[in-house]
Every structure is written in structure tokens, then in C-alpha cells.
DOMARDREN-969928 format. One record per residue (C-alpha): y, z, x; residue in one letter; residue number from 1; chain. Coordinates in nm, 3 decimals, m for minus. Last residue first. Layout:
N
- north/up/east/marpa/gumar/vexkol
- Y/Z/X/a/NUM/A
...
***
This chain:
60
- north/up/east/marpa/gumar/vexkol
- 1.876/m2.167/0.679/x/60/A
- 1.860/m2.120/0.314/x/59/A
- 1.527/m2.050/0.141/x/58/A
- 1.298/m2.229/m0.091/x/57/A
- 1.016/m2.037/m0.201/x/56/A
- 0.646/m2.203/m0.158/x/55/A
- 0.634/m2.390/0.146/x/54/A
- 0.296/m2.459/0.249/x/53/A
- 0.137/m2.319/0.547/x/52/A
- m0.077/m2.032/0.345/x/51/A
- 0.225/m1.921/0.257/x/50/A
- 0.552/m1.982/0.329/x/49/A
- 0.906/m1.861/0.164/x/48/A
- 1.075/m1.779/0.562/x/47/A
- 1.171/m1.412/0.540/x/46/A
- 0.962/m1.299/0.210/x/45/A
- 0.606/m1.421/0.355/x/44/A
- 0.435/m1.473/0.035/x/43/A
- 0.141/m1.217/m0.024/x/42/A
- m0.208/m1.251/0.096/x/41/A
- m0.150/m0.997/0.362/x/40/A
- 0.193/m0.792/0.359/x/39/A
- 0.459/m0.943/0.624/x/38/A
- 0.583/m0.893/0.957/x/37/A
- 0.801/m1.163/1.083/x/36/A
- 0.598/m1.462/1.334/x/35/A
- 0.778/m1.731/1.178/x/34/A
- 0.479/m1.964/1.071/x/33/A
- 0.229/m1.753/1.134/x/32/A
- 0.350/m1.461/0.943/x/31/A
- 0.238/m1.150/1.117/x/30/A
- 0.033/m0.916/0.917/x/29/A
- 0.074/m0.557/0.777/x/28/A
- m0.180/m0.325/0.602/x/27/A
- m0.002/m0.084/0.417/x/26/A
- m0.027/0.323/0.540/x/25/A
- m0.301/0.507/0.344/x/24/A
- m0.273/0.756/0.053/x/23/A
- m0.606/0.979/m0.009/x/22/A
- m0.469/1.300/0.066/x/21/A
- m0.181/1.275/m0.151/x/20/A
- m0.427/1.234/m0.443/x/19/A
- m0.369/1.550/m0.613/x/18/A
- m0.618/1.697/m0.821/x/17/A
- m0.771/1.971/m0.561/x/16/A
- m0.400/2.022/m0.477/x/15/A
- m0.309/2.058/m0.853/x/14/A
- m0.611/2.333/m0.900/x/13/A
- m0.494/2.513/m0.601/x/12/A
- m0.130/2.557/m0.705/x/11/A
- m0.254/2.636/m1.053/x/10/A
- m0.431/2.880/m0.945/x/9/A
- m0.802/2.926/m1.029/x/8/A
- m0.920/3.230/m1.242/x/7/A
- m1.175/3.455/m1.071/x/6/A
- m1.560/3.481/m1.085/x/5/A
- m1.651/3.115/m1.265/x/4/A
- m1.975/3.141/m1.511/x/3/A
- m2.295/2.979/m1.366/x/2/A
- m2.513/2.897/m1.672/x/1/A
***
């Protein structure tokens, strides 16, 4: 059974762990009906639609 030489830091253990790596940047969309960027599959937060149907109410 293979036995490990040296003792691994704790610094390199943690940056073996980490997942900082494996981030990615959010996928963005443009709302059709206003044209504001907005997260897909999500409610546009500017005008309330989604989908083309009004689902939040907001003020003008």
C-alpha cells in the first residue's frame, strides 16, 4: 500500500479543496419585452414579464 512521503500543507490541501477554480460568470439574457439584461428563466426584475405575460406589477 503506497504510504505518502511528506506531510501536505494545509495551504495546499485547502487549494486542492477549494472550488474557486470552478466558479463561472452568470449567464445573462436580454428581456424581450424591454430589452434590460436579465438572468434566464427568471422574471425580468425591470419591467415584471416573463415569458410575455405580466407577472409583477410595476409602476411606470
Amino acid at each position: 500500500m503506497a504510504v505518502p512521503k511528506r506531510k501536505v500543507s494545509k495551504a495546499r490541501r485547502d487549494k486542492r479543496r477549494s472550488s474557486v477554480w470552478k466558479l463561472k460568470q452568470p449567464a445573462f439574457c436580454k428581456c424581450p419585452h424591454c430589452g434590460e439584461l436579465m438572468v434566464p428563466h427568471r422574471v425580468c426584475g425591470n419591467c415584471g414579464y416573463y415569458k410575455g405575460v405580466e407577472v409583477l406589477k410595476k409602476d411606470a
